[in-house]
DOMI-907899 format. One record per residue: x, y, z of N, C-alpha, C in turn; residue in one letter. Coordinates in steps of 0.2 Angstrom, whole numbers, plus 5000, padded with zeros to 4 digits. Layout:
<sites>
XYZXYZXYZA/...
</sites>
This chain:
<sites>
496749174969496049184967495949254964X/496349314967496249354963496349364955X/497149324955497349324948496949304943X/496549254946496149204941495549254941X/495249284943494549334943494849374938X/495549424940495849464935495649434927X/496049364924496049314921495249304915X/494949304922494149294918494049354917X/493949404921493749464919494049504912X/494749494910495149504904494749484899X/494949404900494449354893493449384892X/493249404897492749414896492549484891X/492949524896492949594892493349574884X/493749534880493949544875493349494869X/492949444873492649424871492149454870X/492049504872491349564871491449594868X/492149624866492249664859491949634852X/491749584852491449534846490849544845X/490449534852489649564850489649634852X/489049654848488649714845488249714853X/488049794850487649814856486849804855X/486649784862486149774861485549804856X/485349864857484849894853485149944845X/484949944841485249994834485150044835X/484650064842484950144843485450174847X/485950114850486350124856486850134850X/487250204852488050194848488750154853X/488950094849489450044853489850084856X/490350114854491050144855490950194857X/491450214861491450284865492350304867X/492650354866493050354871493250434872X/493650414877493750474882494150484884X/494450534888495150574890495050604897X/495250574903495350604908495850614915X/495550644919496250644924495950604930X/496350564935496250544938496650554947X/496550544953497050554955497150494961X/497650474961497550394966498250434971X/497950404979498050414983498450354987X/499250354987499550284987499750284995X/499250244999499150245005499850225009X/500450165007500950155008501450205009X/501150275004501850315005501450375007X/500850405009500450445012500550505006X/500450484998500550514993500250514987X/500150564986499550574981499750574975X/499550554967499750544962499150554957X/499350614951498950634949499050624940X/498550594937498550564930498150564925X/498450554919497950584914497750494912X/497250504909497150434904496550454898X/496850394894496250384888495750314888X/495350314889494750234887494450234882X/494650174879493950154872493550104878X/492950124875492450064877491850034872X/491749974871491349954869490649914874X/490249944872489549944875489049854873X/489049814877488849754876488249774874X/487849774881487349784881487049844883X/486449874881486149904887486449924894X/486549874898486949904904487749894905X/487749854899488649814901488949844895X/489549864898490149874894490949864895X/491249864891491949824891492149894890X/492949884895493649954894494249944894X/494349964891495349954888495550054892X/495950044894496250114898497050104897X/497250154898497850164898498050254900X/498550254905498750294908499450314911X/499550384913500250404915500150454919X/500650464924500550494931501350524928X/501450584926501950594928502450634933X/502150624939502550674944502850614947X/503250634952503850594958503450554962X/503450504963503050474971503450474977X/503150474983503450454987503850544993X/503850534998504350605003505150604999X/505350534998505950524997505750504989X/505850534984505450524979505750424975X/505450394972505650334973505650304965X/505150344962504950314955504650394953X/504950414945504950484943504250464938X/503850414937503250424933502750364933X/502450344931501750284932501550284923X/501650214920501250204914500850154917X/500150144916499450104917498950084914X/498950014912498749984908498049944912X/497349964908496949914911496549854907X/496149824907495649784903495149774908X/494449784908493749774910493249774910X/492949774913492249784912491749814916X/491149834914490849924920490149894918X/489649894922488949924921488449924929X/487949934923487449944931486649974927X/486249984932485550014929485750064925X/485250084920485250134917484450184921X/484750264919484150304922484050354916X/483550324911483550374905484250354899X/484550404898485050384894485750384897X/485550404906486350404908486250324913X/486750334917486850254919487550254927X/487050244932487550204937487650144936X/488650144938489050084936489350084942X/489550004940490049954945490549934940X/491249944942491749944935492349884939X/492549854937493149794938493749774931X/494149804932494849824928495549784931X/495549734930496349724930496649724924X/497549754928497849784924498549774926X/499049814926499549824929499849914929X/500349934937500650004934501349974936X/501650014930502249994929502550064933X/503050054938503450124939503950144938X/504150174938504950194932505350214937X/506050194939506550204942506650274946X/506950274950506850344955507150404949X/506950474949507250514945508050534946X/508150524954508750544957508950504961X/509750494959509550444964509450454975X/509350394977508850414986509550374987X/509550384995509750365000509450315004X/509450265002509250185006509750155012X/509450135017509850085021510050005020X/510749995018510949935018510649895024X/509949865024509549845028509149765024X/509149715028508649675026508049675030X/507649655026507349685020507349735019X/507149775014507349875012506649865012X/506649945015506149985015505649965007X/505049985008504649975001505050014996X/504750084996505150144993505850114991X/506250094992506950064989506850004985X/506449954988506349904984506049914978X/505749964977505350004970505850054967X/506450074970506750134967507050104959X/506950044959507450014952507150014946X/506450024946505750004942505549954945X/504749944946504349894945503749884942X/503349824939502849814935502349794941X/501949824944501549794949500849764944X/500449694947499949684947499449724950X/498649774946498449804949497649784947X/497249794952496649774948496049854951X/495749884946495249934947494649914953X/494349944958493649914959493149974958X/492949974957492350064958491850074957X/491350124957490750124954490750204951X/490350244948490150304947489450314943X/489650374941488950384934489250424929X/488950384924488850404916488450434915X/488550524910488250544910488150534901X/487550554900487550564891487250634889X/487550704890487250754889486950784882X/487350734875486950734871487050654868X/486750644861486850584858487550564857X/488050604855488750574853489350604858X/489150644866489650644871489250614877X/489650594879489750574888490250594892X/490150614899490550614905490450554910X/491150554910491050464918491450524922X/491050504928491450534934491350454940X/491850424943492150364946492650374952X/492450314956492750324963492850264963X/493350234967493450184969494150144974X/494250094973494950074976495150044969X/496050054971496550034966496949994971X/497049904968497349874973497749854971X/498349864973499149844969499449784975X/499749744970500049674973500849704974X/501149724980501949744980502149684981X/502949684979503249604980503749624987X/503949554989504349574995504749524995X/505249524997505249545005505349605005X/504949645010505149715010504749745019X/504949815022504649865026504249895022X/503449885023502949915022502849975028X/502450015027502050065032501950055038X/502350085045502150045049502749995052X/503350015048503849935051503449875049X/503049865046502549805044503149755040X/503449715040503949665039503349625032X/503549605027503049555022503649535019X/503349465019503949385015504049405008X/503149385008502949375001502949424995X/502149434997501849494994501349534998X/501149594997500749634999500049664996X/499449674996498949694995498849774998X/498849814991498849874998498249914993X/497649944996497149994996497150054993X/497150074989497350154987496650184983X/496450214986495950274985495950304979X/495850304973495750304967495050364964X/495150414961494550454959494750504951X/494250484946494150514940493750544937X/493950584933493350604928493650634922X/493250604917493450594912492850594906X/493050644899492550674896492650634888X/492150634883492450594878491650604873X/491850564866491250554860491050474862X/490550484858490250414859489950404850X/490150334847490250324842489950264840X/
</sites>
């Protein structure tokens, strides 16, 4: 189910890059540069990132977002992956108040994580611990959920400042958090917050 939502919401947002924004005096395109920090509840650790978004503006209240991002600090106590590349596609809107605008934002994506910088210490155990099942690289399935407010301090900049949850699909079999044993896969919660300043075009 989620895949498939991901899926639509992909096709929807690229299909919106075609049409035009609503009114001739909205400027479509906007992009921006900011940091982010996501809070990876499985490993009680905090990861701090920079990113760029183009966006194009459907309508009035909707608009589509391409993002793309890099965390480059260590994850994890035992560190387990030395950086974070993240790739999103979506879509964000909500009422408008004047020229700025509360949103509701939905991004599927993926974060890829890059192999441990050094090598850790794992237990020849089955299943491994998460953090070791992740020490090799992985490409997680990720999907954004959030809301915040755009601001437009003048005609050609904006500030988004967003909060939300980032939900990554871990694979397993693996020990999650807790001794928690998982076969499959895992859906894990992480606390996600950005701001981010940019032109609009």
């Amino acid at each position: 189910m989620t895949l498939r939502l991901g899926a639509a919401v992909v096709i929807a947002a690229w299909a919106a890059t075609v049409a035009g924004p609503a009114g001739a005096e909205e400027r479509a395109w906007a992009a921006t540069v900011g940091a982010s920090w996501t809070d990876y509840s499985q490993f009680d650790d905090t990861s701090f990132g920079l990113d760029v978004t183009m966006s194009r503006r459907i309508t009035s209240w909707l608009a589509a977002d391409a993002q793309l991002g890099f965390s480059p600090s260590d994850l994890g106590a035992r560190a387990f992956s030395g950086s974070r590349f993240e790739g999103y596609l979506g879509l964000r809107g909500g009422p408008r108040i004047g020229a700025h605008q509360l949103f509701a934002a939905i991004r599927p994506g993926f974060v890829s994580l890059s192999e441990a910088s050094e090598p850790i210490f794992c237990l020849a155990i089955f299943p491994p611990t998460l953090g070791c099942s992740l020490a090799d690289g992985e490409t997680l399935f990720a999907l954004q959920l959030g809301g915040g407010l755009e601001l437009v301090p003048s005609e050609s900049s904006v500030v988004r400042v967003e909060a939300g949850s980032l939900l990554l699909k871990y694979p397993g079999p693996a020990i999650a958090k807790g001794f928690e044993v998982f076969e499959d896969s895992l859906w894990s919660h992480n606390l996600r917050l950005g701001v981010s300043v940019g032109l609009r075009f």
